[in-house]
Structure formats: C-alpha cells, structure tokens
MMTF fields as JSON, N, C-alpha, C and O atoms, coordinates in Angstrom:
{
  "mmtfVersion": "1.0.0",
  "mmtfProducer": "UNKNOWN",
  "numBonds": 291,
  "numAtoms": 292,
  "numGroups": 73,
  "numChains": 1,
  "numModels": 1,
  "chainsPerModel": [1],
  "groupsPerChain": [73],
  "chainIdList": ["A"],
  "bondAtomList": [4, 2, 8, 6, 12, 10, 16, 14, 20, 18, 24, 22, 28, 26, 32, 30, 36, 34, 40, 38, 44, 42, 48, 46, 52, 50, 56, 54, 60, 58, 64, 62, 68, 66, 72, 70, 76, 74, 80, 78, 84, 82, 88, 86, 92, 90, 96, 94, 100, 98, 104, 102, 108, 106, 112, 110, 116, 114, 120, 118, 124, 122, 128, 126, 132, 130, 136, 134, 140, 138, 144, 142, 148, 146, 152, 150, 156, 154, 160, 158, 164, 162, 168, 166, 172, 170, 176, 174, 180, 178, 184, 182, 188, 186, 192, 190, 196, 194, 200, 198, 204, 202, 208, 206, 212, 210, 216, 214, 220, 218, 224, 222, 228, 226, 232, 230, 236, 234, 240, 238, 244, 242, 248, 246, 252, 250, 256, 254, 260, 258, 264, 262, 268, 266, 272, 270, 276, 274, 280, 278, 284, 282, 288, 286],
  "bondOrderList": [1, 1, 1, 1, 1, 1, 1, 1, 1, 1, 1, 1, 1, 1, 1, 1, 1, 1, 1, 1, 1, 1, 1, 1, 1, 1, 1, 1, 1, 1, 1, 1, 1, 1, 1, 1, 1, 1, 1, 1, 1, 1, 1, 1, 1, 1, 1, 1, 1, 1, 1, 1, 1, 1, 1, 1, 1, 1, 1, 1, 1, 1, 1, 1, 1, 1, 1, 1, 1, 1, 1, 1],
  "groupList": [{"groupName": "UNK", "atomNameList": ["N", "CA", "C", "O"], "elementList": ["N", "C", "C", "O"], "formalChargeList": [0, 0, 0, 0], "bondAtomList": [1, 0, 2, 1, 3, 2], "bondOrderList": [1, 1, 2], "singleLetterCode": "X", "chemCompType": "L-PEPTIDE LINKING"}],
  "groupTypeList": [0, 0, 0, 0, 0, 0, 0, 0, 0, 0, 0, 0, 0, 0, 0, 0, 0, 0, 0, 0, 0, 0, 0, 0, 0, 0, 0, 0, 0, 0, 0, 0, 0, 0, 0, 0, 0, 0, 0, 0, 0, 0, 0, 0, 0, 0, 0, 0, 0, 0, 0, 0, 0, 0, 0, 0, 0, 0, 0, 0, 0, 0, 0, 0, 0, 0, 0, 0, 0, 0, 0, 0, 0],
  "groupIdList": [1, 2, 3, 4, 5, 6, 7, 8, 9, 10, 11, 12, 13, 14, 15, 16, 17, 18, 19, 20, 21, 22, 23, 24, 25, 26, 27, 28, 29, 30, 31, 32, 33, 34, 35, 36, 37, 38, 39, 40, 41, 42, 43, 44, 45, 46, 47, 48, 49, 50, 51, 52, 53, 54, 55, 56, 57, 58, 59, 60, 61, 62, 63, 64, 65, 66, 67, 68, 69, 70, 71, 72, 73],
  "secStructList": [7, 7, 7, 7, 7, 7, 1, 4, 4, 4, 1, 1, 7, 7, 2, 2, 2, 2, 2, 2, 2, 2, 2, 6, 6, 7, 7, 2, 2, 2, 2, 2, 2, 2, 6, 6, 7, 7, 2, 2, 2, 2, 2, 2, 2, 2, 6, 7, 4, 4, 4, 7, 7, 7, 7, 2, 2, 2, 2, 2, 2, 2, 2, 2, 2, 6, 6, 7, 7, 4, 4, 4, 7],
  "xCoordList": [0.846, 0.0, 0.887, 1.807, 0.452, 1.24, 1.032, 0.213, 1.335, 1.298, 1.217, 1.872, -0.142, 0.06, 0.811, 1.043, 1.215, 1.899, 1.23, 1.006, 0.792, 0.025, 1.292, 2.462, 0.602, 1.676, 2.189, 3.402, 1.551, 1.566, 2.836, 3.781, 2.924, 4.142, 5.47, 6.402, 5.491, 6.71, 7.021, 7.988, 6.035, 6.017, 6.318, 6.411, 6.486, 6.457, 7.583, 7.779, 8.609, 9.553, 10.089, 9.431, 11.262, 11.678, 11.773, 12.808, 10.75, 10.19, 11.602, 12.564, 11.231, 11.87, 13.577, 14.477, 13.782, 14.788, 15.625, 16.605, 14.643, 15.573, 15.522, 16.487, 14.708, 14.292, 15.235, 15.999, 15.46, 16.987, 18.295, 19.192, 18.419, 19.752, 19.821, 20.862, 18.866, 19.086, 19.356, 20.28, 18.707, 18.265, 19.67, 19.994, 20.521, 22.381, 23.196, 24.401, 22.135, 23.392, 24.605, 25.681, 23.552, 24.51, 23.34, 22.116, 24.174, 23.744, 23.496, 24.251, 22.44, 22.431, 23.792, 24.373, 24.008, 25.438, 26.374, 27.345, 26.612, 27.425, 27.328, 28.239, 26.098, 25.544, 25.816, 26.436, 25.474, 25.793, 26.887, 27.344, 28.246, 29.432, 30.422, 31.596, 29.492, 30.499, 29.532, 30.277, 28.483, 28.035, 28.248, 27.379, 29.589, 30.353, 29.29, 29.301, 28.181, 27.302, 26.902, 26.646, 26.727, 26.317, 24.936, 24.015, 24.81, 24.033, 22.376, 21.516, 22.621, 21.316, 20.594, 19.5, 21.783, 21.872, 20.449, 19.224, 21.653, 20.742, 19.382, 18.396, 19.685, 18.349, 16.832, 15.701, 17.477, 16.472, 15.705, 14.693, 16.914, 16.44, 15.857, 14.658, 16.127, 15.407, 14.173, 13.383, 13.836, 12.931, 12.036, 10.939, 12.314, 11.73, 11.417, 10.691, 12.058, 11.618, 11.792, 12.797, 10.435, 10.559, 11.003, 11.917, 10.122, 10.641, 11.947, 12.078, 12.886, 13.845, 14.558, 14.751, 15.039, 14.903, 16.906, 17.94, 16.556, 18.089, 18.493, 17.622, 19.496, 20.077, 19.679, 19.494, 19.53, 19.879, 20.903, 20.844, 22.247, 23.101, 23.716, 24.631, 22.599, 23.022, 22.402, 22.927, 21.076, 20.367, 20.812, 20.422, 21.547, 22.547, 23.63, 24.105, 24.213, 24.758, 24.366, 24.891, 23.268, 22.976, 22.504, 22.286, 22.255, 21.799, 22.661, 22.792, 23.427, 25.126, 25.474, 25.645, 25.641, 26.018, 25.496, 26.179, 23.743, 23.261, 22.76, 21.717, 23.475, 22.965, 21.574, 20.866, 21.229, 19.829, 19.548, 20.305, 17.927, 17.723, 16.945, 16.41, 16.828, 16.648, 15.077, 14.483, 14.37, 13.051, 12.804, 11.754, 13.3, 13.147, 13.406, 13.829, 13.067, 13.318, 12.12, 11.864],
  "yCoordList": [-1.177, 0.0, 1.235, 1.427, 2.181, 3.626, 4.699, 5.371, 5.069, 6.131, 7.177, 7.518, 8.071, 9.513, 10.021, 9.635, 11.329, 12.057, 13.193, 13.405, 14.191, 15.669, 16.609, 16.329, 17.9, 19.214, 19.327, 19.532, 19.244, 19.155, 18.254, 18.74, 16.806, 16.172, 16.326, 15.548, 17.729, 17.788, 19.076, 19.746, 19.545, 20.426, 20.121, 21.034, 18.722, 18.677, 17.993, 16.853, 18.507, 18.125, 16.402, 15.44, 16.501, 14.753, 14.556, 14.773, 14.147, 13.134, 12.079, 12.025, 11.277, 9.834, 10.129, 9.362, 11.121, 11.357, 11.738, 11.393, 12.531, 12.977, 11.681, 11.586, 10.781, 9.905, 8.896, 8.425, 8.443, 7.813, 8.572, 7.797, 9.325, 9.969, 10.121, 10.184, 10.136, 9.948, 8.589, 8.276, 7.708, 6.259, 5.49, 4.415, 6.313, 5.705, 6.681, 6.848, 7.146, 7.731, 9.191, 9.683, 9.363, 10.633, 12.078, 12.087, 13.006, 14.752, 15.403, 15.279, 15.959, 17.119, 17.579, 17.583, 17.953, 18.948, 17.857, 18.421, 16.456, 16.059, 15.866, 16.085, 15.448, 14.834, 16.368, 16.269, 17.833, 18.577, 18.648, 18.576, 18.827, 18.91, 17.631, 17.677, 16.721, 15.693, 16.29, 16.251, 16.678, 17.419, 18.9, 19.604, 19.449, 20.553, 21.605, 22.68, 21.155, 22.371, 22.707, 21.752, 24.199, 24.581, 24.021, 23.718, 23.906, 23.701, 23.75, 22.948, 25.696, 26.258, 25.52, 25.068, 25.693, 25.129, 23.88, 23.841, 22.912, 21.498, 21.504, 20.771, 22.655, 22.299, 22.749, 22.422, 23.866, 24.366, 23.624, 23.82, 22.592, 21.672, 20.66, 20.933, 19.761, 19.158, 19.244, 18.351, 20.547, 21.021, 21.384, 21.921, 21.211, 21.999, 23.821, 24.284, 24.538, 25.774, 26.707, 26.99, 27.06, 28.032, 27.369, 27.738, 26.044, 25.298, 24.893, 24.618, 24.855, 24.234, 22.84, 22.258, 22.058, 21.05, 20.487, 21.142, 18.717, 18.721, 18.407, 17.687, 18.649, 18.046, 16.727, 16.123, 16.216, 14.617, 14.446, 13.882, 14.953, 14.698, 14.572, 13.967, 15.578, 15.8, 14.57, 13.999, 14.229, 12.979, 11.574, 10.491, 11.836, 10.178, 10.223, 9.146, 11.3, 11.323, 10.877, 10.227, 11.421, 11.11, 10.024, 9.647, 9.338, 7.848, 7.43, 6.948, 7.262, 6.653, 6.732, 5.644, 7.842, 8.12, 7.494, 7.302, 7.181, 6.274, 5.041, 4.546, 4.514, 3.077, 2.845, 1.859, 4.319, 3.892, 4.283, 4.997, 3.631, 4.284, 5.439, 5.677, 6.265, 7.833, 8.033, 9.017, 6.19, 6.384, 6.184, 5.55, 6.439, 5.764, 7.113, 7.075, 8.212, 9.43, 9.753, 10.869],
  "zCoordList": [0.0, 0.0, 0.0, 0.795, -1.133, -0.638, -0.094, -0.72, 0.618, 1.318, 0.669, -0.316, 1.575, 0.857, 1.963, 3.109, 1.034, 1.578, 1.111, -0.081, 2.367, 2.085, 2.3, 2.562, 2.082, 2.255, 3.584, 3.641, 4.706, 6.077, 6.287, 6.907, 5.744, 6.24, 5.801, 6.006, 4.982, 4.778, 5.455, 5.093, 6.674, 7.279, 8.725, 9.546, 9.084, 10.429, 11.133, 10.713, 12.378, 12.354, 12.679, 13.076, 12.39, 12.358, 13.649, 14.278, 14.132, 15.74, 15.743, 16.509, 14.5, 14.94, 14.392, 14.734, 13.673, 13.756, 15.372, 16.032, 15.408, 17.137, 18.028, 18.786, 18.089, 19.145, 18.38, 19.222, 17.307, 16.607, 17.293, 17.625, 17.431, 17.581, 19.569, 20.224, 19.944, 21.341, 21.491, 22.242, 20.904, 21.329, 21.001, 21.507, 19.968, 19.455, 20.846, 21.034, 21.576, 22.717, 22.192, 22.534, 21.201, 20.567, 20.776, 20.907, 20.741, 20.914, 19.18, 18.215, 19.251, 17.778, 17.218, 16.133, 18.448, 18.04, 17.722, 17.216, 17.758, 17.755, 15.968, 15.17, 15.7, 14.283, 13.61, 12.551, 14.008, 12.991, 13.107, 11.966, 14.316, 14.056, 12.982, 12.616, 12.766, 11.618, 10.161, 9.183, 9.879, 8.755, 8.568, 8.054, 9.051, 9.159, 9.343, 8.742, 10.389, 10.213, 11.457, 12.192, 12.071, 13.226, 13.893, 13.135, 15.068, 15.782, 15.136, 14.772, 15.297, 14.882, 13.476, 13.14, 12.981, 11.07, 11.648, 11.535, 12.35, 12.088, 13.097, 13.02, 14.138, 14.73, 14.243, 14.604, 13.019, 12.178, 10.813, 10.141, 10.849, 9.026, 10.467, 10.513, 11.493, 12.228, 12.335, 12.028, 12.872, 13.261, 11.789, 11.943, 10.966, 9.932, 9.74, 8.86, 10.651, 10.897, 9.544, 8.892, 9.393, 7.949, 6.857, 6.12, 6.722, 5.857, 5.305, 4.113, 6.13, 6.645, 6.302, 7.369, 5.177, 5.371, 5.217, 5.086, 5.344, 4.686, 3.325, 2.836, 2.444, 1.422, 1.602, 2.658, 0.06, 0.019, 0.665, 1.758, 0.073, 0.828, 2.283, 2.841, 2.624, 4.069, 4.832, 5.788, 4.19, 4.596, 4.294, 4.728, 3.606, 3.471, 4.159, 4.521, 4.473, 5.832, 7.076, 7.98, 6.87, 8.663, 8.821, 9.972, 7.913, 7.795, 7.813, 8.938, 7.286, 7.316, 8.658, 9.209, 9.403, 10.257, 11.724, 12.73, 11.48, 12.408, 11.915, 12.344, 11.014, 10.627, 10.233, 10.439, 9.419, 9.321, 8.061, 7.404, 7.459, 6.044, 6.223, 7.306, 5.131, 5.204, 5.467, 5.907, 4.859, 5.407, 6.703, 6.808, 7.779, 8.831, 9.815, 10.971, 9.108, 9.545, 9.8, 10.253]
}
C-alpha cells in the first residue's frame, strides 16, 4: 500500500529522527558537528523551521552516520 503524503508532512519536524539519535546515545550537536554544520543550522532543518529542510546529501549522511535508512526518519 502507498502512502500519501500531504503538504503538512513535509512540514512537520523529524520526531523519529531525534528519538533515533538519542536512542544511538549521541547529541544534535554532535551529528551537525560531523556534517560541518552549526548547531542552529541542524536544529532548524530538524525542526523543519521556515521550511527548513536537509540536502539529500546531508540525509545520506545522517543515515550513514546512524545506521539507518533515510526512510526511517
């Protein structure tokens, strides 16, 4: 079955992303300091703020980075 996807969910911030990145025992700041990017930077594409989001790239990073796939964000 596929999933819709409305305007709203690309509006709302990554829950299971943050609850992934606590749950590997790691900090925000730690995940933006190896994606050479400030704090604010990532807590704003996190958060989605002002439509806010990350690069592909930046998102195959961070998947990489926690052993996970990018859908699982």
């Amino acid at each position: 079955m596929n999933a819709v996807l409305e305007r709203h969910d690309f509006e709302r911030p990554y829950i299971n992303l943050k609850s992934i990145i606590v749950s590997k025992g790691m900090k925000q700041k730690q995940i933006a300091e190896r994606l050479d990017m400030n704090k604010s930077t990532f807590s704003a594409k996190i958060n989605r703020h002002n439509g806010r989001d990350f690069s592909y790239s930046e998102a195959c990073q961070i998947a990489h980075m926690l052993g996970i796939k990018m859908e699982d964000f």
